[in-house]
N, C-alpha and C positions, 0 to 999 in steps of 0.2 A: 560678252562676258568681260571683255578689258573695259568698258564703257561701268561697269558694275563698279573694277575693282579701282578705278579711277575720281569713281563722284564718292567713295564714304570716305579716304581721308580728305580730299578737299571741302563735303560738308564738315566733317570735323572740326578743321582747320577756322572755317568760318564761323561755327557754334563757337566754338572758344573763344577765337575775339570779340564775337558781341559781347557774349557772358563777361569777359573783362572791362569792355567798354560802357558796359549798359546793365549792369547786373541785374536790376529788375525784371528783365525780357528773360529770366533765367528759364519760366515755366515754358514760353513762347517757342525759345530755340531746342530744350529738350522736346515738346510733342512736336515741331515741324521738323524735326531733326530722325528723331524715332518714326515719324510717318513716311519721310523719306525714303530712312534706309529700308523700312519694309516695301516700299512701292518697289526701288531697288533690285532689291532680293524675290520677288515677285513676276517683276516682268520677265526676265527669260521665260518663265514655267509655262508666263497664262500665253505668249506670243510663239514657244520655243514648236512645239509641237500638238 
């Protein structure tokens, strides 16, 4: 669970600075970003028990 609450703001963190850097890749870093945090939010459930 700490591995959880550790990787959504450092995706975060990194979505934003492409988005700044690269603004085009806008659509890119929101769906790899949104697929992330659900893999995320996912894996305890489908591994936990």
């Amino acid at each position: 669970m700490t591995t959880v609450v550790l990787v959504q703001p450092l995706l975060a963190l990194i979505a934003g600075v492409l988005i700044l850097i690269v603004p085009r890749v806008l659509n890119y870093v929101i769906a790899g970003y949104l697929i992330l945090f659900g893999l995320a939010g996912l894996f305890p459930h489908l591994f936990g028990a």
